[in-house]
FIMARLUM-305907 format. One record per residue (C-alpha): z negated, y negated, x negated. Coordinates in Angstrom, 1 decimal. Each point is the difference from the previous one (the first is absolute). Layout:
BEGIN
{{Z Y X}}
...
This chain:
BEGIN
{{62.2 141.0 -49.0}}
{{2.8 0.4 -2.6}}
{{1.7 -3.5 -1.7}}
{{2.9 0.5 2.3}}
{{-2.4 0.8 2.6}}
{{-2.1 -3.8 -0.6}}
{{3.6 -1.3 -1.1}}
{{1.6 1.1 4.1}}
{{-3.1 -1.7 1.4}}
{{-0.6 -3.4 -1.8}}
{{3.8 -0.5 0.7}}
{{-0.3 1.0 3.7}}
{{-3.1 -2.3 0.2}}
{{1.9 -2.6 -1.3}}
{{3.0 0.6 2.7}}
{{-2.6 -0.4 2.3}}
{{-1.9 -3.2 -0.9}}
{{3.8 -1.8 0.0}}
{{0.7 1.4 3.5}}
{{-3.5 -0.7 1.3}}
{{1.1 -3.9 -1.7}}
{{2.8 -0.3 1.5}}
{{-1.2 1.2 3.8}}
{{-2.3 -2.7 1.5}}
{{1.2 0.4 3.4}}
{{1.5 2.9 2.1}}
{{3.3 -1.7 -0.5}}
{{-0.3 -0.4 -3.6}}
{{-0.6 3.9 -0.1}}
{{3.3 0.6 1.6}}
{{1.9 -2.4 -1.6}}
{{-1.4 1.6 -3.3}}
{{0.5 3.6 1.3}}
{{3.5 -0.8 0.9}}
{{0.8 -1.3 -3.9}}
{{-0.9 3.0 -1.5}}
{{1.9 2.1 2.5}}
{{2.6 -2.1 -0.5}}
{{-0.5 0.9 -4.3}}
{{0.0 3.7 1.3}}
{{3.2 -0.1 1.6}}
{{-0.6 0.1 3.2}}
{{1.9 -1.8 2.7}}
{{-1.5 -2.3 3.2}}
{{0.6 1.0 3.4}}
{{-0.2 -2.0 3.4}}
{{-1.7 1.0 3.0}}
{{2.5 -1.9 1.8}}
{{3.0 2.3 -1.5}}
{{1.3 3.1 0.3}}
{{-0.9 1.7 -2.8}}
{{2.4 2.2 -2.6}}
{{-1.9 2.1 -1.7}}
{{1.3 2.7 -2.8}}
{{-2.5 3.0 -1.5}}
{{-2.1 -0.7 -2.7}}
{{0.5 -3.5 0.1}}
{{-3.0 -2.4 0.1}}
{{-0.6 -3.1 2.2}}
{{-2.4 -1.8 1.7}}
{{-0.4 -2.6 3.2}}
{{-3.0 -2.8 0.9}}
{{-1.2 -1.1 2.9}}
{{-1.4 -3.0 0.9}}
{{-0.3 -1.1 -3.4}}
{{-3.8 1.8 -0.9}}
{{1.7 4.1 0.6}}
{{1.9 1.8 -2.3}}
{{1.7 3.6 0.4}}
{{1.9 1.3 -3.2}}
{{1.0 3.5 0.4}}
{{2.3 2.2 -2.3}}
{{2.0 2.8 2.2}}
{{-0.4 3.2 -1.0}}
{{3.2 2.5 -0.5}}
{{-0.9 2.1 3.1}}
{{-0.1 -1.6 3.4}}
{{-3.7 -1.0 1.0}}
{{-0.3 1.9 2.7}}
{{0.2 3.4 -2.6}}
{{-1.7 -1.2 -2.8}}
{{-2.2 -2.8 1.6}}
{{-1.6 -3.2 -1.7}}
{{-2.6 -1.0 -2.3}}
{{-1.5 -2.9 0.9}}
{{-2.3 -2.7 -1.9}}
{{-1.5 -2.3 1.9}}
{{-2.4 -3.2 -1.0}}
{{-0.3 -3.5 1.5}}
{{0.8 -3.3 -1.3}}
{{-2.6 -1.7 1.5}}
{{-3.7 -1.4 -1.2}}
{{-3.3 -1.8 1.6}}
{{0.6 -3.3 -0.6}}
{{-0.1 -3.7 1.8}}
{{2.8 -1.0 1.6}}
{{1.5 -3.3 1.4}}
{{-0.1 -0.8 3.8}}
{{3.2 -2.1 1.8}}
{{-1.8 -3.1 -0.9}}
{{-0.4 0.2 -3.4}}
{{-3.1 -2.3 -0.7}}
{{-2.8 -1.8 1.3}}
{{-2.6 -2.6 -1.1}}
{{-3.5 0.6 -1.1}}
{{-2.1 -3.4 -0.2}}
{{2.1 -1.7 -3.1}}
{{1.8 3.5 -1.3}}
{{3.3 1.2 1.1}}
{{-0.1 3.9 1.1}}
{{2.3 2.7 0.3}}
{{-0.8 1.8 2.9}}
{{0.2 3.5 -0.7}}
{{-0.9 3.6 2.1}}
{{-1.4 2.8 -1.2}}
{{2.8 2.3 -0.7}}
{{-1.6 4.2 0.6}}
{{-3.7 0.2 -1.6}}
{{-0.1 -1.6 -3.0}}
{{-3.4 -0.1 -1.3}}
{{-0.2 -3.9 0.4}}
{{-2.7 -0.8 -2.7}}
{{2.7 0.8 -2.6}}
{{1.8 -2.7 1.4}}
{{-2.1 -2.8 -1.0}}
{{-0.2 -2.3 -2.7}}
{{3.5 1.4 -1.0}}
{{2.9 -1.6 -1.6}}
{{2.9 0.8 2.9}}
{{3.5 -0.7 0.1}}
{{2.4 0.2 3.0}}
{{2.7 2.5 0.3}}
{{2.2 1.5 2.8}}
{{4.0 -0.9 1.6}}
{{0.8 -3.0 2.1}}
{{2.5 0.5 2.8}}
{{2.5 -2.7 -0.6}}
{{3.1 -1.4 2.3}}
{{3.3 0.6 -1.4}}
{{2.9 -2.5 0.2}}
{{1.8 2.4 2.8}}
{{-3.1 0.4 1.7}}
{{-1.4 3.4 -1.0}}
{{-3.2 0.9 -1.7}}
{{-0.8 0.6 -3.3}}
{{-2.7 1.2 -1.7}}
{{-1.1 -1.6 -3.2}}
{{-3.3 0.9 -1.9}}
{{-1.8 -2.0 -1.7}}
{{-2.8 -0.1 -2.1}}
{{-2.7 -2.3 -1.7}}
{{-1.8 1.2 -3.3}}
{{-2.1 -3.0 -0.4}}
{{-3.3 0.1 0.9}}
{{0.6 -1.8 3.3}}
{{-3.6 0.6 2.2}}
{{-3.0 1.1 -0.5}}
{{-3.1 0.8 2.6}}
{{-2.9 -0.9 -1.5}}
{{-3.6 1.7 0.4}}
{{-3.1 -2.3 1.1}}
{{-2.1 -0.9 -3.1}}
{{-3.4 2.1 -0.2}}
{{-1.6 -3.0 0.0}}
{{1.1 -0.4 3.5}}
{{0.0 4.2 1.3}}
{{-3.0 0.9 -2.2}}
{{-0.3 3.4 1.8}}
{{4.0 1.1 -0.5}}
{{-1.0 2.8 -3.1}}
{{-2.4 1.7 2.3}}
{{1.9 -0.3 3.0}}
{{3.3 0.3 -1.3}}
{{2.9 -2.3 0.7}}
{{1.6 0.1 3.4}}
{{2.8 -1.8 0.5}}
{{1.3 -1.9 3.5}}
{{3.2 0.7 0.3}}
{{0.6 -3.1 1.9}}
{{-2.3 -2.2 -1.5}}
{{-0.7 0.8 -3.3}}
{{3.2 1.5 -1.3}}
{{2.9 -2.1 0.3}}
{{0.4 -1.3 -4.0}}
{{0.7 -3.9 -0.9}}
{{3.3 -0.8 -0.8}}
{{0.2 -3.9 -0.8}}
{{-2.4 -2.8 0.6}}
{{0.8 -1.8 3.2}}
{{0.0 -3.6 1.6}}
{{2.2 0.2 3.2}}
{{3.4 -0.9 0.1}}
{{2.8 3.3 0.2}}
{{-0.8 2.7 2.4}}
{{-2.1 2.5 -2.4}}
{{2.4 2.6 0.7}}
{{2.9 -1.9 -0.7}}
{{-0.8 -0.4 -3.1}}
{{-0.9 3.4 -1.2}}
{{3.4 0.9 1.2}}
{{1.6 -2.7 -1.8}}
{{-1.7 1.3 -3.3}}
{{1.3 4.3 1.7}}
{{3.6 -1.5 0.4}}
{{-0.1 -1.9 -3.5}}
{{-0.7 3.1 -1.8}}
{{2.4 2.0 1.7}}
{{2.6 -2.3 -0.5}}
{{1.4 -0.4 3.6}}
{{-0.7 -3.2 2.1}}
{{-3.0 -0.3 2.3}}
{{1.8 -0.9 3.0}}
{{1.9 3.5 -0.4}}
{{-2.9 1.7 0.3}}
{{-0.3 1.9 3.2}}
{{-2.6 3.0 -0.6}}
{{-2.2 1.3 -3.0}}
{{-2.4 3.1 -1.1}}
{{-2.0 -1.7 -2.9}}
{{-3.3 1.8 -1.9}}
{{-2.6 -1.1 -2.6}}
{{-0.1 1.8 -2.9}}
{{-2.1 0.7 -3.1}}
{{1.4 -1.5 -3.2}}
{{-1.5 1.4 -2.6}}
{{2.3 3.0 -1.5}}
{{-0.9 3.3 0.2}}
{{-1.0 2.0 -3.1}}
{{-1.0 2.9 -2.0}}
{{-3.7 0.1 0.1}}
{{-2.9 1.2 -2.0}}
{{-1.1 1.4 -3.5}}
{{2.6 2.3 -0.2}}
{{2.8 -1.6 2.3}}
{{-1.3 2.7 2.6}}
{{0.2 -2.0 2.7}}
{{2.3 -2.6 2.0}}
{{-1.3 -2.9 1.3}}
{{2.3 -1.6 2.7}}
{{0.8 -1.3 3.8}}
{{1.6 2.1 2.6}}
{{-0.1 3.4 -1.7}}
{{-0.5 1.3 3.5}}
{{2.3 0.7 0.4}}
{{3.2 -1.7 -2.7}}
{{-0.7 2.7 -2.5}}
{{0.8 2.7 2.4}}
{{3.0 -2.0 1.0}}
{{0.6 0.1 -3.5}}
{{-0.2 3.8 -0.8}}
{{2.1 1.5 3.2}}
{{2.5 -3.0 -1.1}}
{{-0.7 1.2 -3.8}}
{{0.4 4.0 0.7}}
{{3.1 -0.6 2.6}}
{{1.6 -1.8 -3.2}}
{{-0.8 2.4 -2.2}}
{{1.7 3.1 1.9}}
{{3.4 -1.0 -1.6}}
{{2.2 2.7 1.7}}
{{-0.1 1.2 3.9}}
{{-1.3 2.9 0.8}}
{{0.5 2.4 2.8}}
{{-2.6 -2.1 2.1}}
{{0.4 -3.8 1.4}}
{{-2.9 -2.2 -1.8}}
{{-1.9 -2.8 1.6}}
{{-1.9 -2.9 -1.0}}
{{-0.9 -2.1 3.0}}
{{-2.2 -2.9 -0.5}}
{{-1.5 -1.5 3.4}}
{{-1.7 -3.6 0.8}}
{{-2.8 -0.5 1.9}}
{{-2.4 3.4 -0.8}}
{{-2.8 -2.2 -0.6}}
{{0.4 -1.1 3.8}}
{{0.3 3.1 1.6}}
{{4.5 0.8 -0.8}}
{{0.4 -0.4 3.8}}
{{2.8 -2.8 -0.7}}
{{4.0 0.4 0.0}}
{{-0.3 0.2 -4.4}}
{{-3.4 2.0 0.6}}
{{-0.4 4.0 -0.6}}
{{-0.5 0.4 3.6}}
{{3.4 -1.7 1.0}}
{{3.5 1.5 0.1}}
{{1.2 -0.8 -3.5}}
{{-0.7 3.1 -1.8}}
{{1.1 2.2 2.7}}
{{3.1 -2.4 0.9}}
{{1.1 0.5 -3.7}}
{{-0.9 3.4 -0.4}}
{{2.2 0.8 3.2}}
{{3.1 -1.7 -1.7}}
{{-0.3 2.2 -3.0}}
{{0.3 3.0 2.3}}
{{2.7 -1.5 1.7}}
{{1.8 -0.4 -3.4}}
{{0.2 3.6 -0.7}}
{{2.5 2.3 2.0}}
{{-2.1 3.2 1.3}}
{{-2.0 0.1 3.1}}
{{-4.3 0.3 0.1}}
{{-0.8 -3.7 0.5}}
{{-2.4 -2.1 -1.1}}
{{-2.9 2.7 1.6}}
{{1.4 2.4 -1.9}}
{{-0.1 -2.0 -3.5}}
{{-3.5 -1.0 0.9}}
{{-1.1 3.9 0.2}}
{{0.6 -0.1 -3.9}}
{{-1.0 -3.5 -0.9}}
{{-3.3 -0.8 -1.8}}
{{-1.2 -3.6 -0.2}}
{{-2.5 -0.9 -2.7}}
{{-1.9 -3.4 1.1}}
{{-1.0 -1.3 -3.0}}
{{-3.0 -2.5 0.4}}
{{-2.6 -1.4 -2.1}}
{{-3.6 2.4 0.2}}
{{-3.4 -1.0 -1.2}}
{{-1.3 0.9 -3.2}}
{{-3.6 0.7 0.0}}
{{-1.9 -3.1 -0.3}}
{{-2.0 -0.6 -3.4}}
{{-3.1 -1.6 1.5}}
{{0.4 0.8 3.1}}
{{0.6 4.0 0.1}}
{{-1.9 0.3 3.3}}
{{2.5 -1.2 1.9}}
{{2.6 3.5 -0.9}}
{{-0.1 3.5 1.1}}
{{-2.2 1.6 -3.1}}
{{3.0 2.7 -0.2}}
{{2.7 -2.3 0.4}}
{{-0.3 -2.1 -2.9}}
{{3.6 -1.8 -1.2}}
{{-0.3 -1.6 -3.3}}
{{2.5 -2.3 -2.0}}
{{2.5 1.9 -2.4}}
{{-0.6 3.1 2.0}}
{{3.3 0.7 1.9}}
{{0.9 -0.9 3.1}}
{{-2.0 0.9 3.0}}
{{0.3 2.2 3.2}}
{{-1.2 -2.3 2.8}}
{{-1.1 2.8 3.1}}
{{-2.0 -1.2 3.2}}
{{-1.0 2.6 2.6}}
{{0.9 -3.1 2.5}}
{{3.8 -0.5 -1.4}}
{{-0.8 -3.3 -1.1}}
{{1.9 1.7 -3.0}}
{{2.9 2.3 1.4}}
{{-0.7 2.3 -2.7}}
{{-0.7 3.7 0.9}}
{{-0.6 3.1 -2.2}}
{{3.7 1.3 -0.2}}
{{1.4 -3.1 -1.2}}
{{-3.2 -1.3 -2.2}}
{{1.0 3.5 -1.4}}
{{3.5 -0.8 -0.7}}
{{-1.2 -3.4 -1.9}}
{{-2.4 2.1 -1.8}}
{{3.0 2.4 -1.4}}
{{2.1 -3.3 -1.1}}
{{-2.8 -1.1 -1.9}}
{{-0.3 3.0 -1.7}}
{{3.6 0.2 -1.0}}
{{-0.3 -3.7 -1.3}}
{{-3.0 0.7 -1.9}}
{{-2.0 -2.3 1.5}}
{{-3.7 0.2 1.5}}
{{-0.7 -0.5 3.5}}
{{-2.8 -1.3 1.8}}
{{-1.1 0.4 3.9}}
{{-1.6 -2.8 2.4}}
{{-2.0 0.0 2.8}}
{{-2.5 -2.5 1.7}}
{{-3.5 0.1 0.9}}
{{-0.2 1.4 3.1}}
{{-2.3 -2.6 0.8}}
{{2.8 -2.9 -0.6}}
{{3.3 -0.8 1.0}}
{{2.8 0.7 -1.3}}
{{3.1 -1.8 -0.7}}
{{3.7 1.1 0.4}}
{{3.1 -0.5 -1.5}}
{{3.6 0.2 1.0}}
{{-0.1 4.4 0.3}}
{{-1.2 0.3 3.4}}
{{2.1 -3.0 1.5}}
{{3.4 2.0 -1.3}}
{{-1.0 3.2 0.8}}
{{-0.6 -0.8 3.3}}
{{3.3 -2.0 0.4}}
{{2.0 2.7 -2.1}}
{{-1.9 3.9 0.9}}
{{0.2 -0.2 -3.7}}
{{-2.3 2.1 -2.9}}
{{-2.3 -2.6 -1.1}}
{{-2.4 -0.6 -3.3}}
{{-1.8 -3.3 -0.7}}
{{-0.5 -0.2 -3.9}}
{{-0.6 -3.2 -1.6}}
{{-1.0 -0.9 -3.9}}
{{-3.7 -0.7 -0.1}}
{{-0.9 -3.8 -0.2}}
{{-3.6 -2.0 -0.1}}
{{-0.8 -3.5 2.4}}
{{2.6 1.3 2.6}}
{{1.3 -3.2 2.2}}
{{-1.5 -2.4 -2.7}}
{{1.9 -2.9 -1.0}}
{{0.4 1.9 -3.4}}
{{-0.3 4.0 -0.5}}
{{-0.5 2.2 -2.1}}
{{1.8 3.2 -1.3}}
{{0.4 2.3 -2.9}}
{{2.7 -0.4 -2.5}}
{{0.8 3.7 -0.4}}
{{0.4 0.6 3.9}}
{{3.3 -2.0 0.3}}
{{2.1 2.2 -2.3}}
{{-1.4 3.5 1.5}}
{{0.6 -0.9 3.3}}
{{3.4 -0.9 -1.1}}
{{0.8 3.5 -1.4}}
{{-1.3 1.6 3.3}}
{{2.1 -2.2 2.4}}
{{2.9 0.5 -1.9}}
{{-0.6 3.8 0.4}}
{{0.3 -0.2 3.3}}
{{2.7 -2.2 0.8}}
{{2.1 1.9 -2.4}}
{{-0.5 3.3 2.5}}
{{-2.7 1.8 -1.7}}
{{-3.0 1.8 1.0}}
């Protein structure tokens, strides 16, 4: 790699560990998606409105607060030169916060918290965790706001059993009771205030907004420690919620980037709730991409429809893969090895778990090429499962050309992940490609 080469990459990884800082929540990602839009020029639209929109502007719209569609229109109408989409998810396995927000445990005070996806709950423990998310506060006319809020103080913690008193955990391995054995102290306690009561006095406090105007509220743990460039040679990043932030970050990144409108509408949607399935109103599988997507055809005089644009649309579901594991290289498909630093990779399941197929893992292929940038191919064991991503839940909904892709990434749905420092930058360069029209 040339100085400008390493140069473009340490400053992309840098862009990256700041967003992946400033994004402990769903919310948080939106509200930090929507500031640098905002820096980019582009303009806010309500779902509730009707909608002006001019050629080769750029705008974008959220809904319900953990979505986010930005979109630059393209010079021809969509329905002749169709749209390039990017799509990722705001979402990570986590612990989250039931109604009641807290419990007691003998003389502790505990949050009690659900298992958010499939976090891999080990990770979990013996963590220093603060609290994050948006509080749904009463306004003086009566409305709803939303407020977020969040703690970075090492606020819980759920502690592991002493060896002393699990002698056989190493051999065994550490399960965890999600009911039992996970919810993490919070305070010492001696009666008195109703335990959640006073975990929502501390929520409110911190958001600034009084308790009694609290009405509602989506609230997370977190890691705090920072992420951070990793190894000998800075090859590596070391941070929480990779899967999937940093490809949040690079279709926001690349969407930037592409400056001028082509002839083709660009698309970066960025949908809540993958790790549960996207079959929710903000999901993948609800209505907001193709609700939006129909009011850009709408926009542009010309008949053809929405149909019609989706004939010559491509969507590129951009999701986290696995790199091959370094002690553990048993678990991969011997000739579908992804490693760190080496390009993003072509995720392909025979089952359409990944709703890539040979024409458009082709079409990826050729923008790599003409970014310079290697590529690498995924597929499972056919003796395990497989995961999926966004690609088939949109390409379903949409009759849409689909690739899953994702940047290689070690200790997938860990509290902390791991990722290469190089792969941030080329991915960058790719998805800019496309959403600019080429390929």
């Amino acid at each position: 790699m040339s100085s400008t080469g390493r140069t473009d990459a340490i400053a992309a990884c840098r862009d990256l560990l700041s967003y992946l800082q400033a994004c402990p929540t769903p919310f948080h990602c939106v509200e930090e998606s929507c500031r640098l839009l905002e820096e980019g020029g582009f303009s806010r639209l309500n779902e509730r409105e009707q909608w002006r929109l001019e050629p080769g502007k750029a705008y974008y719209t959220v809904r319900g607060g953990g979505s986010l569609l930005a979109f630059r229109l393209g010079l021809r109408p969509p329905a002749e030169a169709g749209f390039n989409i990017v799509g990722a998810h705001t979402d990570s396995p986590g612990l989250r916060l039931k109604p009641n927000l807290a419990k007691t445990g003998g003389p502790y005070l505990l949050l009690d918290v659900e298992v958010y996806g499939g976090p891999i709950l080990a990770t979990w423990t013996d963590r220093d965790l603060g609290l994050a998310g948006r509080l749904l506060v009463e306004e003086d006319a009566g409305g709803l706001e939303a407020r977020l809020v969040r703690i970075d103080l090492p606020l819980c913690r759920t502690s592991n059993l002493a060896i002393h008193l699990d002698r056989e955990v190493n051999e065994r391995g550490l399960t965890v009771d999600r009911h039992v054995a996970l919810p993490p102290a919070v305070a010492e306690w001696s009666g008195g205030e109703d335990p959640s009561r006073v975990v929502l006095n501390v929520v409110a406090e911190a958001a600034g907004v009084e308790r009694e105007r609290v009405r509602g509220h989506d609230l997370c743990l977190f890691d705090l420690q920072p992420p951070a460039i990793g190894g000998i040679n800075g090859e590596m990043i070391f941070a929480a919620r990779l899967d999937d932030l940093a490809m949040c970050h690079s279709a926001l990144t690349a969407l930037l980037r592409t400056g001028e409108p082509g002839d083709s509408t660009a698309v970066v949607a960025l949908f809540d709730h993958e790790e549960i399935g996207s079959t929710t109103s903000r999901g993948a599988a609800g209505s907001m991409l193709r609700d939006v997507l129909a009011r850009l055809v709408e926009a542009h005089p010309g008949g053809g429809g929405l149909p019609t644009a989706m004939a010559g649309s491509m969507l590129v579901s951009a999701d986290m893969a696995h790199a091959v594991h370094p002690n553990r290289p048993d678990k991969h498909d011997g000739s579908h090895l992804p490693l760190l630093n080496g390009g993003p990779v072509i995720k392909t399941n025979a089952n359409q778990r990944y709703a890539t197929d040979g024409e458009t893992a082709a079409l990826f292929r050729n923008l790599c090429r003409e970014a310079s940038v290697p590529v690498q191919e995924f597929a499972m064991r056919a003796d395990l499962r497989c995961g999926s991503s966004i690609g088939p839940a949109a390409a379903a909904s949409l009759g849409v050309r689909t690739v899953d892709i994702g940047n290689p990434i070690l200790s997938m749905h860990s509290i902390r992940e791991v990722a290469g420092s190089k792969d941030p930058e080329a991915l960058n360069r790719v998805l800019e490609l496309f959403l600019a029209g080429c390929g």
